[in-house]
C-alpha positions as CSV (number, residue, x, y, z in Angstrom):
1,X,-12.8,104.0,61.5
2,X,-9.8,101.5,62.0
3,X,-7.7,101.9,65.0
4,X,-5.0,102.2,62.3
5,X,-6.8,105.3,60.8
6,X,-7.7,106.5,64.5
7,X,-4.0,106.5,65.6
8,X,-2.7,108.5,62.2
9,X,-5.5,111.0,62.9
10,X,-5.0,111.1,66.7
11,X,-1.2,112.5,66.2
12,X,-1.8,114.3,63.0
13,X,-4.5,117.0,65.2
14,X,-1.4,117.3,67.8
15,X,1.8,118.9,67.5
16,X,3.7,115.7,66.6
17,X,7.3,116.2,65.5
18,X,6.9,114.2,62.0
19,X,9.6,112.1,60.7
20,X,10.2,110.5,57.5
21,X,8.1,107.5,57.1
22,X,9.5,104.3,57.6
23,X,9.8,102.0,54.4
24,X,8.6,98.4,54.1
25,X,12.2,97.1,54.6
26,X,12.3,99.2,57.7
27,X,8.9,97.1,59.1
28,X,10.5,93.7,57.8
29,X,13.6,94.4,59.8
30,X,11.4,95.0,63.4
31,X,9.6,91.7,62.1
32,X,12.0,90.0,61.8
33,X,13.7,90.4,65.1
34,X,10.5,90.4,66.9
35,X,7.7,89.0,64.8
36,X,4.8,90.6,63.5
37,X,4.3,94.0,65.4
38,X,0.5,96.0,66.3
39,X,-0.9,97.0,63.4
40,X,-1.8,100.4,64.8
41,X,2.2,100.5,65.5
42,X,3.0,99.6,62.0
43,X,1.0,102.4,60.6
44,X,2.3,105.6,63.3
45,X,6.2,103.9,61.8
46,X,4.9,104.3,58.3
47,X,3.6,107.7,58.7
48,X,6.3,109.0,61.0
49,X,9.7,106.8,61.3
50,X,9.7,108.2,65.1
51,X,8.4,111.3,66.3
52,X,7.5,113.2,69.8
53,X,4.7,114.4,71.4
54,X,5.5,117.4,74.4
55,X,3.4,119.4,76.4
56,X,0.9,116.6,77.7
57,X,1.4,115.2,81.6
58,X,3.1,112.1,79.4
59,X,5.6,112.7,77.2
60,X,5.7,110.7,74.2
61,X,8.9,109.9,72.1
62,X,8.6,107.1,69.3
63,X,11.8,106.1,68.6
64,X,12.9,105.3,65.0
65,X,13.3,101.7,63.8
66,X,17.1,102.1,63.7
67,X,17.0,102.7,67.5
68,X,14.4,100.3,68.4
69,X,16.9,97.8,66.8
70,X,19.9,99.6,68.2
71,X,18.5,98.7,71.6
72,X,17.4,95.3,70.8
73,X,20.8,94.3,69.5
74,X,22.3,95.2,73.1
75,X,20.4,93.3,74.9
76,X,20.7,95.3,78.2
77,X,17.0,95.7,79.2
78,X,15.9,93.0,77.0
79,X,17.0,90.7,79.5
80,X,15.1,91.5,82.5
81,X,11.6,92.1,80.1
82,X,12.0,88.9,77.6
83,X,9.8,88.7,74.8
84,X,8.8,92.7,74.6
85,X,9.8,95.4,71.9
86,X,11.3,98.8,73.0
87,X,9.2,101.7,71.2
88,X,9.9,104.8,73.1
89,X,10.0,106.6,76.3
90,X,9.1,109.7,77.8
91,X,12.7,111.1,77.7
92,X,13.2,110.9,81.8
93,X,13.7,107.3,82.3
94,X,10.1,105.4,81.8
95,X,10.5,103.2,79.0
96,X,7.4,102.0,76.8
97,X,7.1,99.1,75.3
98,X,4.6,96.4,73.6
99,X,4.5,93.1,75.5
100,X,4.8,90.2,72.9
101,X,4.0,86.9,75.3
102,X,1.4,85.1,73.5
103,X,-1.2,85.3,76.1
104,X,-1.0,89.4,75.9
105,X,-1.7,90.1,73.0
106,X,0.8,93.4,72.3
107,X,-0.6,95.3,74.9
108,X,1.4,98.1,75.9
109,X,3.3,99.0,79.3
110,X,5.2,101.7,80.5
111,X,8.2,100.6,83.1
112,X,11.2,103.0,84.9
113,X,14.4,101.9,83.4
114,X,16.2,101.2,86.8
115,X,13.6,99.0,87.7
116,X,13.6,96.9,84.9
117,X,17.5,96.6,85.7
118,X,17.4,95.6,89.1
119,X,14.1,93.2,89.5
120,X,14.7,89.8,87.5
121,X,10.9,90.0,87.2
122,X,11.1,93.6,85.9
123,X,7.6,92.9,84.7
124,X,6.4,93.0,88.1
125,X,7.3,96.6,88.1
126,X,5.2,97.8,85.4
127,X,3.9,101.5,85.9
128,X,0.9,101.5,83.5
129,X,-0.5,99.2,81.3
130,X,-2.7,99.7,78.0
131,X,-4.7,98.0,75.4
132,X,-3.5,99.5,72.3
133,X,-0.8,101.8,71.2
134,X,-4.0,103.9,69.5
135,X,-5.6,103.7,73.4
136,X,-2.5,104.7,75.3
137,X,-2.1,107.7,73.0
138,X,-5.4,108.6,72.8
139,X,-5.2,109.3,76.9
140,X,-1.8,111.2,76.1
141,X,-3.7,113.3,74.6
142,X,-6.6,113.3,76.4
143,X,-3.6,114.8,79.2
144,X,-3.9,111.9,81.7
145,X,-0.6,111.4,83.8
146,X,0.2,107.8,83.1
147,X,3.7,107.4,83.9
């Protein structure tokens, strides 16, 4: 099974809030502020533009491509974790986020907003770090605490 295929059946067994999906222009949009974006990423937008996952240890919230953008366009945290895209958060300050440096290949990290806004080298501050959006979730679920 792709990871793609894993990470729409992953959610889809859980009590995930479904969204709308997102549309093609909606994916062009993140690619082109950000460049091309995990696959496994691109598929949980086009089934579910956003969407939440509660009553695990880690909270998930996906935010919507409109707010991923929203937050790109000011720039606030972008500055202290350069070359990264803003997904979600668990809805009490620990941001997630894809790291897009070429040499780590989209992994994912979790980081507390007020350290990212006080440390230059907010990436030093990291408090998890994944493989894969379709990994990190599958944990969520599996109820591991990782934030």
């Amino acid at each position: 099974m792709s990871t793609t295929n894993e990470l729409i059946s992953l959610i889809s067994t859980q009590e995930w809030d479904k969204q709308h999906p997102a549309t093609a222009q909606d994916i062009q949009s993140l690619e082109a502020a950000f460049g091309p974006i995990p696959e496994d990423y691109k598929a949980l937008l086009l089934f579910s533009n956003g969407g939440s996952l509660y009553g695990k240890k880690t909270p998930f919230i996906a935010y919507s491509v409109i707010e991923v953008l929203a937050l790109f366009r000011e720039k606030d945290l972008y500055k202290f974790i350069p070359q990264s895209l803003i997904f979600g958060g668990d809805g009490g300050g620990t941001i997630y986020c894809f790291d897009l440096r070429p040499d780590k290949g989209q992994q994912v990290f979790f980081i507390r907003e007020e350290d990212a806004g006080y440390d230059p080298n907010a990436y030093s501050n990291v408090v998890f770090n994944g493989s894969t959006l379709t990994d990190t979730l599958q944990r969520i679920v599996n109820n591991e605490k990782l934030n």
